[in-house]
DRENDO-1510 file (C-alpha; in Angstrom, 1 decimal, always signed):
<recs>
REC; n; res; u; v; w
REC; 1; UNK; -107.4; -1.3; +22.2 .
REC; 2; UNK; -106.6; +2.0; +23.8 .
REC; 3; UNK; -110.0; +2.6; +25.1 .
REC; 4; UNK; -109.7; -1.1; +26.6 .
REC; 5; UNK; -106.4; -0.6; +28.4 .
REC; 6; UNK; -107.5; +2.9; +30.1 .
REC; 7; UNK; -110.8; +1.0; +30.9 .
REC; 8; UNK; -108.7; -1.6; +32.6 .
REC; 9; UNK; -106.5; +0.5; +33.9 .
REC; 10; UNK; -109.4; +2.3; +36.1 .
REC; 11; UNK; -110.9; -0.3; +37.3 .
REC; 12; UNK; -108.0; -1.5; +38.7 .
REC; 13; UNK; -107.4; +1.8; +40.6 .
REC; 14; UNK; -110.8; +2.0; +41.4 .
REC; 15; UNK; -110.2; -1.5; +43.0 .
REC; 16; UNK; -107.1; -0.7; +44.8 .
REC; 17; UNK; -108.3; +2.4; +46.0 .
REC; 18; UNK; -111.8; +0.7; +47.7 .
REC; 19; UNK; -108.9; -1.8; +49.5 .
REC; 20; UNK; -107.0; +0.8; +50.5 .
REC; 21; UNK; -110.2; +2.1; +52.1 .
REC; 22; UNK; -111.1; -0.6; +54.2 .
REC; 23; UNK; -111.4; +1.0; +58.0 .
REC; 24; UNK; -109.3; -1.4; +60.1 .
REC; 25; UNK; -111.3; -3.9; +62.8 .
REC; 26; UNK; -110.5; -3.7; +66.3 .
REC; 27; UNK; -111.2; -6.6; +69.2 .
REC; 28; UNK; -111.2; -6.6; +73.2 .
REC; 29; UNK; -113.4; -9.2; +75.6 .
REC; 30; UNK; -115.6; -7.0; +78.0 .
REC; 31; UNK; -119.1; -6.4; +79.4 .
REC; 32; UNK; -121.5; -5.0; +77.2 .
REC; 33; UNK; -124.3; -3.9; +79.3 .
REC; 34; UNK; -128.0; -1.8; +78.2 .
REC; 35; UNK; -129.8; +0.2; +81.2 .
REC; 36; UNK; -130.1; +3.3; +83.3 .
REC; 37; UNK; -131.2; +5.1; +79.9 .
REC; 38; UNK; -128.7; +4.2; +77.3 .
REC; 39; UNK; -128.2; +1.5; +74.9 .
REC; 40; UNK; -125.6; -1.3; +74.6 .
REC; 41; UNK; -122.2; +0.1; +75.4 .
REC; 42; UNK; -118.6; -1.3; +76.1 .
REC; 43; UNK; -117.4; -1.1; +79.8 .
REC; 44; UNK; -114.0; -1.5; +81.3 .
REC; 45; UNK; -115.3; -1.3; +85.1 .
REC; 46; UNK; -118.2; -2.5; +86.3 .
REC; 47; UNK; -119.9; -2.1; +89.7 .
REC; 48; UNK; -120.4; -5.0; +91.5 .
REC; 49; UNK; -124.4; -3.7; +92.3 .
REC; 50; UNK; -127.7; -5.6; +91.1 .
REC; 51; UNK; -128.3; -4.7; +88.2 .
REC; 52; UNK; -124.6; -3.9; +87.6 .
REC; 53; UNK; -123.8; -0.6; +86.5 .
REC; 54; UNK; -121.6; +0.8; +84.0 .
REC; 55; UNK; -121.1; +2.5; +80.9 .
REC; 56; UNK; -118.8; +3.5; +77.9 .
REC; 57; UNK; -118.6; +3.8; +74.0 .
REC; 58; UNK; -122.1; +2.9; +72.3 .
REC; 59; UNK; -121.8; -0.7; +70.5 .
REC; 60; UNK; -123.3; +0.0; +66.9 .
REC; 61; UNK; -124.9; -3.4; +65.4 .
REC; 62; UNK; -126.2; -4.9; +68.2 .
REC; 63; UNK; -129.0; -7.5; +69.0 .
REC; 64; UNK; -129.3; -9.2; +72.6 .
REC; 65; UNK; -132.1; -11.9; +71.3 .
REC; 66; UNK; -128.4; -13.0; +69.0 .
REC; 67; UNK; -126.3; -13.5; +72.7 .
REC; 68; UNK; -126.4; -15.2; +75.8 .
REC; 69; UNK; -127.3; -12.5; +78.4 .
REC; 70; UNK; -128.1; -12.1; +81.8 .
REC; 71; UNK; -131.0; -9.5; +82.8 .
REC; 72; UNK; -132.4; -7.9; +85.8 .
REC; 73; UNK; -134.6; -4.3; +86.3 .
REC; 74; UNK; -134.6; -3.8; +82.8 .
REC; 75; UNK; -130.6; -4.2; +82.1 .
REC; 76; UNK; -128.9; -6.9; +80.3 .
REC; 77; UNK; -125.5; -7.4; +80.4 .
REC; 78; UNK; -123.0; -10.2; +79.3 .
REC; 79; UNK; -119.0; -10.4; +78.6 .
REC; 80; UNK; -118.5; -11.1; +75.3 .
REC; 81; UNK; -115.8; -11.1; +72.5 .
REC; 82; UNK; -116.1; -7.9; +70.0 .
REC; 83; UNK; -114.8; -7.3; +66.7 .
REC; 84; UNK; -116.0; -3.9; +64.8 .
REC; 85; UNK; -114.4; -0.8; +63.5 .
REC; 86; UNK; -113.6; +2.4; +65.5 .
REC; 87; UNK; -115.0; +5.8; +64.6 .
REC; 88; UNK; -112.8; +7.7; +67.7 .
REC; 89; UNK; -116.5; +7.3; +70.1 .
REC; 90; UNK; -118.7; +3.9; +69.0 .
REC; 91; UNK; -117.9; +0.6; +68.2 .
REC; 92; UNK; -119.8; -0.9; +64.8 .
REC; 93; UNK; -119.9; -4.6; +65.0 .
REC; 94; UNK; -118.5; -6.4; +61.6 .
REC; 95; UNK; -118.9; -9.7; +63.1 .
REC; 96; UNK; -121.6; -11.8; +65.4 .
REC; 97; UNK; -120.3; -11.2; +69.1 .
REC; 98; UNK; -117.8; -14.6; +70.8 .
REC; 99; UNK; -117.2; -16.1; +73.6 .
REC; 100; UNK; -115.1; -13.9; +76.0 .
REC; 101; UNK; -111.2; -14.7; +76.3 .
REC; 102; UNK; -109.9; -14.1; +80.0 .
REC; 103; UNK; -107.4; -11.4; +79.5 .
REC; 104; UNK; -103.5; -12.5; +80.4 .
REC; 105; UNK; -102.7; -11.9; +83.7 .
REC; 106; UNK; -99.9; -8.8; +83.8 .
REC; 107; UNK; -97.3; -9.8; +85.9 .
REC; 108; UNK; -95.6; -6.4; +88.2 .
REC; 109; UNK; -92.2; -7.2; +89.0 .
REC; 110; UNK; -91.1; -4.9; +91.9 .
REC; 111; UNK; -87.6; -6.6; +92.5 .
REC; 112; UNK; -85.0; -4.2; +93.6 .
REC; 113; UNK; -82.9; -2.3; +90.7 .
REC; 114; UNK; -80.1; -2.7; +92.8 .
REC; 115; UNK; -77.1; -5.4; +92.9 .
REC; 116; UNK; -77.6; -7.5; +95.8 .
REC; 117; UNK; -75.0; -7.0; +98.8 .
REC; 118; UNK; -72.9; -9.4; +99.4 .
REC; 119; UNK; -74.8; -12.1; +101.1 .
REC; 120; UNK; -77.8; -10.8; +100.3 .
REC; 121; UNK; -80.2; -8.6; +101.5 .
REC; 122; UNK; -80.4; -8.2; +105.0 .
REC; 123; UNK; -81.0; -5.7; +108.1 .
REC; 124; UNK; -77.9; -3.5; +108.9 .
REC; 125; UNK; -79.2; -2.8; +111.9 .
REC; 126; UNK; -82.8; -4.6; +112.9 .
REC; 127; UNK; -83.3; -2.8; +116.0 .
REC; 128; UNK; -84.5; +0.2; +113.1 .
REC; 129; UNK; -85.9; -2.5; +110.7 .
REC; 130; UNK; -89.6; -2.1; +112.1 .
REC; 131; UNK; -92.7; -0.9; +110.5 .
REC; 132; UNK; -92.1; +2.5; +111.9 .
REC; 133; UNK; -88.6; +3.3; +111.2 .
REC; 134; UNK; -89.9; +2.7; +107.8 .
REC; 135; UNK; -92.7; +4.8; +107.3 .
REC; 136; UNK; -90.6; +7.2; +109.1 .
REC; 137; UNK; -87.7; +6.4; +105.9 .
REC; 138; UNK; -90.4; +6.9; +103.3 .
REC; 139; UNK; -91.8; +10.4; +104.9 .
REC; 140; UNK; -88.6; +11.6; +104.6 .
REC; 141; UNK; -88.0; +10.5; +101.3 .
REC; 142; UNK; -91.2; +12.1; +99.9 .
REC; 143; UNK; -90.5; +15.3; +101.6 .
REC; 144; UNK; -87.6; +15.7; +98.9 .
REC; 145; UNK; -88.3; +17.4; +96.0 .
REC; 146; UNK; -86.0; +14.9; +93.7 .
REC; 147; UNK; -88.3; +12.2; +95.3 .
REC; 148; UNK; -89.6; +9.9; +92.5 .
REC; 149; UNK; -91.0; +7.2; +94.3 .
REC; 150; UNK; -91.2; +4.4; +96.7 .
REC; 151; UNK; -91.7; +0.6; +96.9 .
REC; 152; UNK; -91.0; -2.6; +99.1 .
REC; 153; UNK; -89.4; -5.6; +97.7 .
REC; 154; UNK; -91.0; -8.7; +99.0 .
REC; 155; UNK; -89.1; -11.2; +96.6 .
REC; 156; UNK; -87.8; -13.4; +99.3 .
REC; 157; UNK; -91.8; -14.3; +99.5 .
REC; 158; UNK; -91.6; -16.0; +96.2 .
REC; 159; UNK; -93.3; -19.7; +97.1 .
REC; 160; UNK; -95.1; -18.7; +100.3 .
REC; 161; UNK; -98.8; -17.7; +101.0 .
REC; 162; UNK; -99.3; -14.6; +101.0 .
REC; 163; UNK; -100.8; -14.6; +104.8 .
REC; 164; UNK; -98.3; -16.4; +106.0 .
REC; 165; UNK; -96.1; -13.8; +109.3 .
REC; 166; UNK; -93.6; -13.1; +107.2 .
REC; 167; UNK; -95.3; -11.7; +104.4 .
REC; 168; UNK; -94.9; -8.0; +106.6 .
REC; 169; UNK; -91.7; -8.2; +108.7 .
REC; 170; UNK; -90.0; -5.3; +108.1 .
REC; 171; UNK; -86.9; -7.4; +109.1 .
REC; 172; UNK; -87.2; -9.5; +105.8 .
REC; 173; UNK; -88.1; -6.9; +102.9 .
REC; 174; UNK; -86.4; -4.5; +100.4 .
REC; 175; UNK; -87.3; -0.8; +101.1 .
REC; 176; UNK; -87.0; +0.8; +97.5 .
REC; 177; UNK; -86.2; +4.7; +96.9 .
REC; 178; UNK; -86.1; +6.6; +93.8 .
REC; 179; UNK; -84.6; +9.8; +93.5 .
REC; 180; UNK; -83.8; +12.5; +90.6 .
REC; 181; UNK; -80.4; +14.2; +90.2 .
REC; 182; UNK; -77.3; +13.6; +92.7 .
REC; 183; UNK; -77.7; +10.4; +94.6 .
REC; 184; UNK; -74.6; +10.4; +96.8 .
REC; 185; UNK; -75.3; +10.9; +100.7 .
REC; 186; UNK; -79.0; +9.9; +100.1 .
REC; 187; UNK; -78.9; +6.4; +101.4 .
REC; 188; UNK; -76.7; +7.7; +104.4 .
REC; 189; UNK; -79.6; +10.3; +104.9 .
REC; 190; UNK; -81.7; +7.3; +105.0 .
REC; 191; UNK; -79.9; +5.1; +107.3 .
REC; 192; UNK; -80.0; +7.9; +109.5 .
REC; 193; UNK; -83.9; +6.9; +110.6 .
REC; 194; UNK; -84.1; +3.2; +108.8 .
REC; 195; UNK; -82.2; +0.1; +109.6 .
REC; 196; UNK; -83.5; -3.0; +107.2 .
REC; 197; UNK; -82.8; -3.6; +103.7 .
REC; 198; UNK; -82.4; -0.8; +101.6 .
REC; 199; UNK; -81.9; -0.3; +97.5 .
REC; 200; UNK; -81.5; +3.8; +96.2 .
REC; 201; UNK; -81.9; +4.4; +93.0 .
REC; 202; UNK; -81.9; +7.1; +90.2 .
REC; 203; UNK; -84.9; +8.3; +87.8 .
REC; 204; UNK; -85.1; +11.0; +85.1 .
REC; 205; UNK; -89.0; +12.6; +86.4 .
REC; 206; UNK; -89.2; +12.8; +90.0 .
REC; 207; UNK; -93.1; +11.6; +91.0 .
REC; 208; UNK; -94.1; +15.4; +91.1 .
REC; 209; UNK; -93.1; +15.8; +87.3 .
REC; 210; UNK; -94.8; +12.4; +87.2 .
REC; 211; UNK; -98.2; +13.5; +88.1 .
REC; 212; UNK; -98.0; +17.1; +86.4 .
REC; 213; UNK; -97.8; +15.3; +83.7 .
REC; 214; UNK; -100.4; +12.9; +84.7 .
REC; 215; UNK; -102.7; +16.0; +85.2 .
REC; 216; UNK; -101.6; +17.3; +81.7 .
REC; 217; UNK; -102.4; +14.1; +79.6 .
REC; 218; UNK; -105.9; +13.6; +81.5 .
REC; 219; UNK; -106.6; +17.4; +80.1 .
REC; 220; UNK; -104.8; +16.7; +76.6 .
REC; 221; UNK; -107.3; +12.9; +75.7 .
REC; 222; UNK; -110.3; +14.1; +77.4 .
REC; 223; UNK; -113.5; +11.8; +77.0 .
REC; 224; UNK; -111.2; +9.5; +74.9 .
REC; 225; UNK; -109.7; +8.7; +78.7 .
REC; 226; UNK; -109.9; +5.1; +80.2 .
REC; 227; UNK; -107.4; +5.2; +83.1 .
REC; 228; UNK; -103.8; +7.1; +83.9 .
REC; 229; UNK; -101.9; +6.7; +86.6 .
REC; 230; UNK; -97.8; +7.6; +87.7 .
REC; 231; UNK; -95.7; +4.2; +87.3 .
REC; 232; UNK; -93.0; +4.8; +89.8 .
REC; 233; UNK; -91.5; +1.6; +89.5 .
REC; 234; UNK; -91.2; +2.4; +85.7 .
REC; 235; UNK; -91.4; +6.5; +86.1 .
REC; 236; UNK; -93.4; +6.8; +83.6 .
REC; 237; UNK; -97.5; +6.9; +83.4 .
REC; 238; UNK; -99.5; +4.6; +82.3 .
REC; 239; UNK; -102.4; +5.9; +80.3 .
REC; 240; UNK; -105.2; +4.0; +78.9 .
REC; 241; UNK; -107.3; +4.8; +75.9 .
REC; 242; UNK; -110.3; +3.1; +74.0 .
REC; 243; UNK; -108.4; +3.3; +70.9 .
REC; 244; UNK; -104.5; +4.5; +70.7 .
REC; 245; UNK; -103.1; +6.1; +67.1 .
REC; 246; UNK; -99.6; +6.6; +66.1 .
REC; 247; UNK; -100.7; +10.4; +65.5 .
REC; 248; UNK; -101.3; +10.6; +69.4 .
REC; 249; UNK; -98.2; +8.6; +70.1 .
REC; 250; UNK; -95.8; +11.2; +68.7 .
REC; 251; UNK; -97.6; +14.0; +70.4 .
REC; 252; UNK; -97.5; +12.9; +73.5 .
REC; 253; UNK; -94.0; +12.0; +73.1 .
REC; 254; UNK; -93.4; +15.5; +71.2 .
REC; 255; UNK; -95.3; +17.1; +74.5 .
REC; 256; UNK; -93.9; +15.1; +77.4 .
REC; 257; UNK; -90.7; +13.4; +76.4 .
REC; 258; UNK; -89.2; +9.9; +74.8 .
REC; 259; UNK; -90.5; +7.3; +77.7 .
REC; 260; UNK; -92.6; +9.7; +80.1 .
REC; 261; UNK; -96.2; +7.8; +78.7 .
REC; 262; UNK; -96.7; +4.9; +77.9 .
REC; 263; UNK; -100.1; +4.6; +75.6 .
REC; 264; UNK; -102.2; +1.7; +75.7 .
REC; 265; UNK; -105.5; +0.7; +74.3 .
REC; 266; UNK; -108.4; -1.1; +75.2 .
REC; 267; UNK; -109.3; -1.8; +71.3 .
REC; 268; UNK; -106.6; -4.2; +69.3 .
REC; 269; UNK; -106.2; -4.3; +66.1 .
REC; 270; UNK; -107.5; -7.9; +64.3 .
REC; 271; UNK; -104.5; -9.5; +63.7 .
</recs>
């Protein structure tokens, strides 16, 4: 009876431990394409040539006679659903390829940070509310060191086409200016050359800290890089990866700072 229990007992570690083992699956809709030398891979950006051209990680598992595809010059390519595991470079397939879901569009809200005057946003004085004075306003702003970015709010736009005369008039937007450190006598140093519409605001990383560090986590991820790129409106980076961990999570954070990157993947986990 002893000999059974320990038997018993094994097996059901052995069990546990074979489950606990399981590599998690990831999933993402994108172009799988074979040609120009290399085998079927993921892509994230495709050029728009014919045959189109891209490449990324290798695809592990897979079988074009299986899929609908298109073909031309010796490259097939398709967009395609994709579940598989993740070995940190190639995707191995665990399941027969979908249909491709379109991707939810991501929605970049650029309204002002600022409390609306009282009533509303308007020109203090329209004879410098032109496209000039403005671009004069932002040069200025970016020649200071605390700069940390610039954007126009076009809110008022909401419900009209976007070619419509208005979409542009300088009289009618929100200039947007982001600054580190002491913000008192900035938005007089700005009235000094623009006349519309005008929201200052605060930031912790001024956009030279922004793309420092940028140009640090492009060096730190390597090939396992999709995309970065400074976020003023957010003053962070946004940073794109086939396949983010937790373990790169807290480095980064440990590296550059609670909020300075924000890590996204390409790859979800199977829910």
């Amino acid at each position: 009876m002893a000999a059974l229990g320990l038997l018993t007992t094994l097996a059901l570690a052995g069990c546990g431990a074979s489950e606990a083992a399981a590599p998690p699956r990831y999933e993402a809709s994108l172009t799988v394409l074979e040609g120009g030398g290399h085998g079927p891979q993921l892509c994230m950006m495709v050029m728009e040539s014919l045959p189109p051209q891209c490449g990324g990680p290798d695809v592990v598992g897979w079988d074009w006679n299986k899929v609908d595809h298109e073909s031309h010059g010796g490259v097939k390519w398709g967009e395609y659903r994709v579940v598989g595991t993740w070995d940190g470079a190639r995707l191995t397939l665990t399941e027969p390829p979908g249909a491709s879901a379109a991707a939810p569009a991501r929605q970049v809200d650029f309204a002002s940070p600022c409390p609306a005057p009282q009533g509303g946003w308007r020109p203090v004085d329209p004879a410098k509310a032109t496209q000039q004075a403005m671009e004069l306003a932002m040069s200025r702003a970016g020649a200071a060191e605390e700069f940390a970015g610039a954007w126009v709010d076009q809110s008022y736009m909401e419900g009209k086409p976007a070619e419509s005369p208005e979409a542009n008039d300088p009289l009618r937007l929100v200039l947007n200016l982001k600054f580190t450190g002491d913000l008192s006598g900035r938005e007089a140093w700005i009235r000094e050359v623009w006349g519309g519409a005008l929201c200052v605001s605060g930031a912790e990383r001024s956009e030279t800290e922004l793309r420092e560090i940028q140009r640090e986590v492009e060096a730190e991820l390597g090939g396992g890089l999709v995309s970065a790129s400074s976020n003023v409106l957010r003053n962070q980076v946004d940073v794109l990866v086939w396949a983010a961990t937790d373990e790169q999570r807290r480095g980064i954070e440990a590296r550059h700072g609670a909020g300075a990157v924000a890590l996204d993947s390409v790859l979800q986990p199977v829910a």
